[in-house]
C-alpha positions, 0 to 999 in steps of 0.5 A: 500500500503506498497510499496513505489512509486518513481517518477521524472525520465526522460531523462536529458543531461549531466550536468543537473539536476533531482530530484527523489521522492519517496512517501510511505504509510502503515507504519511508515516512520519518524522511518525508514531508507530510501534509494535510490539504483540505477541499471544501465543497465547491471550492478549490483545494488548500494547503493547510498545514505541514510538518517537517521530516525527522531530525530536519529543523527540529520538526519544524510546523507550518500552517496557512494563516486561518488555521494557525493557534486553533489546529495543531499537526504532528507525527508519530514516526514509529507509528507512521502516523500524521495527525491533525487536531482540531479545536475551535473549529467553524463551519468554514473549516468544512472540507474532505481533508487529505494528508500528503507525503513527499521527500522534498515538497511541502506547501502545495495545494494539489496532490500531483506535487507530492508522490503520495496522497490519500483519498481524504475524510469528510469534515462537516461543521455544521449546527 
């Protein structure tokens, strides 16, 4: 399997929380990059959060402007597991979220610019 598995999605009112995994296998996840992009219904796809390999800037977190203090993206090398937490969110943040792997690329919407994706999981916040 080279396609990474997210998992978590749901429906959750506004204000609440939701955290997001994304579990992959077939390569070597502690070097890449990994990635969670989001498509909300009817729009275009967007980047929203990166994180970086083992042992390269401490690990260091990147996330797009409206998501920054309410999510949290983080990885479990010896699990080869991504994960997105996600508090405060708002109805806005509505969207199939898909998690992203490659070596040297991080920060793009699409999924053609890394060399694995998934499928995604459907975020709905609705009241």
């Amino acid at each position: 399997q080279l396609q990474p598995v997210e998992s978590g999605g749901g429906v959750v009112q506004p204000g609440g929380s939701l955290n997001l995994s994304c579990t992959a296998s077939g390569f070597t996840f502690s070097r890449n990059f990994m990635t969670w992009i989001r498509q909300p219904p009817g729009k275009g796809r967007e980047w929203v959060a990166s994180i970086y390999p083992e042992g390269r800037d401490n690990t260091a977190t990147r996330y797009t402007y409206s998501v920054k203090g309410r999510f949290t993206i983080s990885r479990d090398n010896a699990k080869n597991t991504l994960h997105l937490q996600m508090k405060d969110l708002k109805p806005e943040d509505t969207a199939v979220y898909l998690c992203a792997a490659d070596p040297g690329q991080f920060g793009s919407a699409e999924p053609g610019d890394y060399d694995y994706w998934g499928q995604g999981t459907q975020v709905t916040v609705s009241s």
